[in-house]
BADO-292387 format. One record per residue (C-alpha): residue in three letters; x, y, z. Coordinates in steps of 0.1 Angstrom, whole numbers, padded with zeros to 4 digits, always signed. Example, Ala and Ser with C-alpha at 12.3 -4.5 7.8 and 13.67 -1.06 7.14 Angstrom:
2
ALA+0123-0045+0078
SER+0137-0011+0071
END
This chain:
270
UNK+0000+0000+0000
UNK+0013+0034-0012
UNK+0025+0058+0014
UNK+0003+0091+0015
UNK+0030+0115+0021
UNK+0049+0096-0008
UNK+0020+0104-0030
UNK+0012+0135-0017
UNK+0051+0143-0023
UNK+0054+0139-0058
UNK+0035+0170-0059
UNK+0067+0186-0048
UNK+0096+0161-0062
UNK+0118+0172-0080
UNK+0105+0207-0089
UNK+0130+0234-0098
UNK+0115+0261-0077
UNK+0088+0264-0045
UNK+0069+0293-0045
UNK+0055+0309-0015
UNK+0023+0332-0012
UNK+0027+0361+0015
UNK+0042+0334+0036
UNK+0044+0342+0074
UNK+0083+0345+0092
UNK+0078+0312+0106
UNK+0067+0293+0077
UNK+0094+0308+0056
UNK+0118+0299+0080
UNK+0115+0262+0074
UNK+0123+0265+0035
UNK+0151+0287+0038
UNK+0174+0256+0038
UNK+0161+0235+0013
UNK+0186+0223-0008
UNK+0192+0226-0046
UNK+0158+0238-0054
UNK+0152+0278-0054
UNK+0127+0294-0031
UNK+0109+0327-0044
UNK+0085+0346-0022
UNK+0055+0361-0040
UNK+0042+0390-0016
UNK+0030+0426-0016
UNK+0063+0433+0008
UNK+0097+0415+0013
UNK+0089+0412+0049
UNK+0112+0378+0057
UNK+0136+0391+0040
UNK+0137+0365+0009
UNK+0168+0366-0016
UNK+0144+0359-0044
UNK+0109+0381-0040
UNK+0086+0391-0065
UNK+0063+0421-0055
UNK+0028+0415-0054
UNK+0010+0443-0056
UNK-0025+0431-0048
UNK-0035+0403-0032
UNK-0059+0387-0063
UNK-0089+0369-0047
UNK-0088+0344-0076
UNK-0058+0323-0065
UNK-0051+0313-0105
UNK-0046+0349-0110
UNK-0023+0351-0086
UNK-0003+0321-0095
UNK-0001+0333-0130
UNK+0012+0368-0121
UNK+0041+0355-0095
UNK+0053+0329-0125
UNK+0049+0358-0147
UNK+0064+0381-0122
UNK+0094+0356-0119
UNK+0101+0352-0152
UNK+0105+0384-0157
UNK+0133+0385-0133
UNK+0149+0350-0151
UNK+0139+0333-0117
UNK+0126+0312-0135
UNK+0126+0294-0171
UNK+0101+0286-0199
UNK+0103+0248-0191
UNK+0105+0247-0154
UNK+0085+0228-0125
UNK+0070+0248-0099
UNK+0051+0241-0065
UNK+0030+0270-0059
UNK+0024+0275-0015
UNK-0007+0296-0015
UNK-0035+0308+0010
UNK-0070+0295-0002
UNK-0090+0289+0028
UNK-0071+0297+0058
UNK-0053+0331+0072
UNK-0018+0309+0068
UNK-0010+0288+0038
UNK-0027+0257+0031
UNK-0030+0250-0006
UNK-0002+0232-0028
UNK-0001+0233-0063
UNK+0024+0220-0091
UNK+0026+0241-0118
UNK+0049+0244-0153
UNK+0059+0279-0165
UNK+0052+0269-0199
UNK+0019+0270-0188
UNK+0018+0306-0186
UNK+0027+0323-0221
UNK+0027+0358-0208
UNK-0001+0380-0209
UNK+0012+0417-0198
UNK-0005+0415-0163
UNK+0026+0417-0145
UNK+0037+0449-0162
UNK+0005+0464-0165
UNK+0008+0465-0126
UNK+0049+0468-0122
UNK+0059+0505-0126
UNK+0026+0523-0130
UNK+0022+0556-0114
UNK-0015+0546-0107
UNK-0025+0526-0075
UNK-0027+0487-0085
UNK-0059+0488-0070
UNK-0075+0515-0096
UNK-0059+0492-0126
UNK-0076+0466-0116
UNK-0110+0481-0110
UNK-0105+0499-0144
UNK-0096+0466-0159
UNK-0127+0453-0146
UNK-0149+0471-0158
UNK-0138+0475-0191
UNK-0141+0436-0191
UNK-0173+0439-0180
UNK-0182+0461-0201
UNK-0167+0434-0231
UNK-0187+0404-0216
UNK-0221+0425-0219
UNK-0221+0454-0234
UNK-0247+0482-0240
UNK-0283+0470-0240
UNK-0268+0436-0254
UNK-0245+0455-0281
UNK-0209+0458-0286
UNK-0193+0492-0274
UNK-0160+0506-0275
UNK-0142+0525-0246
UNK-0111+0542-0233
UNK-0100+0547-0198
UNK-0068+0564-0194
UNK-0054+0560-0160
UNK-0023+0583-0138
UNK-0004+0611-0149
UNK-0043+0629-0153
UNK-0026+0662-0154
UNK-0011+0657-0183
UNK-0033+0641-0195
UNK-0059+0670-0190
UNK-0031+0691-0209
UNK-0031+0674-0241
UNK-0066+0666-0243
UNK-0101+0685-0248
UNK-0133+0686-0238
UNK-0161+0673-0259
UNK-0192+0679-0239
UNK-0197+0689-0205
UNK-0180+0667-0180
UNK-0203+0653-0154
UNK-0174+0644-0131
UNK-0162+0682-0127
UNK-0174+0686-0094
UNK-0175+0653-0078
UNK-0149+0637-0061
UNK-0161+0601-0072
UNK-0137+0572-0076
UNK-0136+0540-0092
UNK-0147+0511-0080
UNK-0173+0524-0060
UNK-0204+0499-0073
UNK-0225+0529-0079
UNK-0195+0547-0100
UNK-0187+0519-0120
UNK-0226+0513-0132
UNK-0219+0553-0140
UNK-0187+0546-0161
UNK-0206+0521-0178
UNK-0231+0541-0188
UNK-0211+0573-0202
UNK-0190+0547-0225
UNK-0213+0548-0248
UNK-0204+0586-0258
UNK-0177+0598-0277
UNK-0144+0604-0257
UNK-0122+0591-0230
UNK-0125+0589-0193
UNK-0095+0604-0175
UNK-0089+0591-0139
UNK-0061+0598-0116
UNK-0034+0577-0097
UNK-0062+0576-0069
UNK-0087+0561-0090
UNK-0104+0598-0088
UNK-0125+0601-0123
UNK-0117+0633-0136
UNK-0135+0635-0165
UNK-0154+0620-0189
UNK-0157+0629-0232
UNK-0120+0640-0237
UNK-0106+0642-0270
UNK-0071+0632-0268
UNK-0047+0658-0286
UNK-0012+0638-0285
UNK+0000+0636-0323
UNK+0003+0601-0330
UNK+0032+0606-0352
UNK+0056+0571-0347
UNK+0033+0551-0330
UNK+0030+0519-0348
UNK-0003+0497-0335
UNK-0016+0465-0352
UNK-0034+0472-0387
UNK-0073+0467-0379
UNK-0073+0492-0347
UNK-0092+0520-0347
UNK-0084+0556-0332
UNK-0091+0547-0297
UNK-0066+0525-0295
UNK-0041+0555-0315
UNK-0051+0575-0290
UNK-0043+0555-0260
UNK-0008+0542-0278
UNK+0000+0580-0282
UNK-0013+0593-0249
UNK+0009+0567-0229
UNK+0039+0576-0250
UNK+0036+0616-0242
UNK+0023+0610-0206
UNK+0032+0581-0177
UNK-0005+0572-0178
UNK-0017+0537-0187
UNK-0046+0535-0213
UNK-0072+0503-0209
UNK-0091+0501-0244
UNK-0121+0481-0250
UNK-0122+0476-0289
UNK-0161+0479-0301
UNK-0151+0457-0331
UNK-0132+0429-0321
UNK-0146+0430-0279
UNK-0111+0424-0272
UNK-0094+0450-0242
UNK-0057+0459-0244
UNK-0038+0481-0221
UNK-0010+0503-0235
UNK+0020+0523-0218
UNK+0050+0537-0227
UNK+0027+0541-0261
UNK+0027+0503-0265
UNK+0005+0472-0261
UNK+0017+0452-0231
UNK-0020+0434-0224
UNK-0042+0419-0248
UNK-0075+0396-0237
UNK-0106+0383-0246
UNK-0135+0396-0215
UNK-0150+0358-0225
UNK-0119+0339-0209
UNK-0111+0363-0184
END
């Protein structure tokens, strides 16, 4: 009769790195001398002190999510390569970890989540509430039909500067931000005007129906896309804002920076 912690420990055999999830001191303590197999901590702060961390900067309630950005994260870095075994330590149910999972990299082609969030001069946080809805928006639309959008998000002074008004912002006075359940059902509903939602490293929505001025002279985008997504390259190349774009033809969203797409998915798989 098979041993259970043999069988339970080919979940961890011969892996080329352990990955742990926000691990506490004391549970990191008893992996630090592991031998021959690297140990990389995956946490919004380096608190024990790991050689190998990769920053999380939100704590994703789906744990496949965060899986995929701290292999993302990691590779990255070259912690890891396109062919290696990984146990993933994570918190699922409990307030310590308590979940093991055996993953390969390969199984992760990268998507751009990890430098959507690395580097940004927004909060995480507002990315992904922006990014939310602008799937959201994908999965169902306006009154059952496609609809195009643009957030642009950080840097909203600059943004203000090399943009105009369209029509009359509704946000002018309010001090609104996103996420709020109530805001985003807002959002959703001015998407389907003409022009682009500012919103600030806070998540504060600035404004709403701006024409982005930027000249969009060198910026080289897919053939296919439309001017939102000229806009948003050029606006992230002039600015150190992040665009999200929600294409009304395709229903695809991509995220741009540095006046380039780093994100591309389909709302349906999300």
């Amino acid at each position: 009769m098979s041993d259970l912690r043999e069988l339970l420990g080919s979940l961890v055999s011969e892996v080329d790195a352990i990955f742990l999830f926000s691990p506490s001191a004391s549970f990191y303590e008893s992996f630090e001398e592991v031998d021959d197999t690297l140990v990389v901590v995956v946490a919004p702060e380096n608190s024990v002190g790991a050689d190998e961390y990769v920053e999380l900067p939100l704590e994703f309630n789906d744990v496949a999510s965060r899986v995929r950005f701290g292999v993302e994260g990691a590779m990255g870095q070259e912690l890891v390569a396109d062919g290696d075994e990984i146990a993933c330590a994570v918190k699922t149910f409990d307030e310590d970890i308590d979940t093991v999972m055996r993953v390969k990299a390969s199984n992760f082609s990268p998507s751009g989540v990890y430098g959507l969030f690395v580097n940004s001069r927004a909060e995480p946080a507002v990315i992904r509430d922006v990014l939310e809805v602008a799937v959201e928006l994908g999965k169902k639309g306006q009154k059952g039909k496609p609809v195009g959008a643009l957030f642009v998000v950080g840097d909203a002074g600059k943004v203000m500067n090399k943009s105009r008004p369209l029509s009359y912002n509704p946000f002018e006075k309010s001090h609104v931000h996103v996420g709020d359940p109530i805001v985003n059902v807002m959002l959703k509903e001015f998407s389907r005007l003409d022009g682009a939602f500012v919103i600030s490293d806070s998540g504060k929505i600035v404004s709403a129906y701006r024409y982005l001025e930027p000249s969009a002279e060198g910026v080289d985008i897919p053939k296919g896309l439309g001017a939102r997504h000229m806009a948003a390259g050029a606006i992230t190349r002039d600015t150190n804002a992040v665009a999200i774009v929600l294409s009304e033809s395709d229903g695809l969203v991509r995220a741009f920076k540095g006046g380039e797409i780093i994100l591309e998915l389909d709302p349906e798989e999300y």
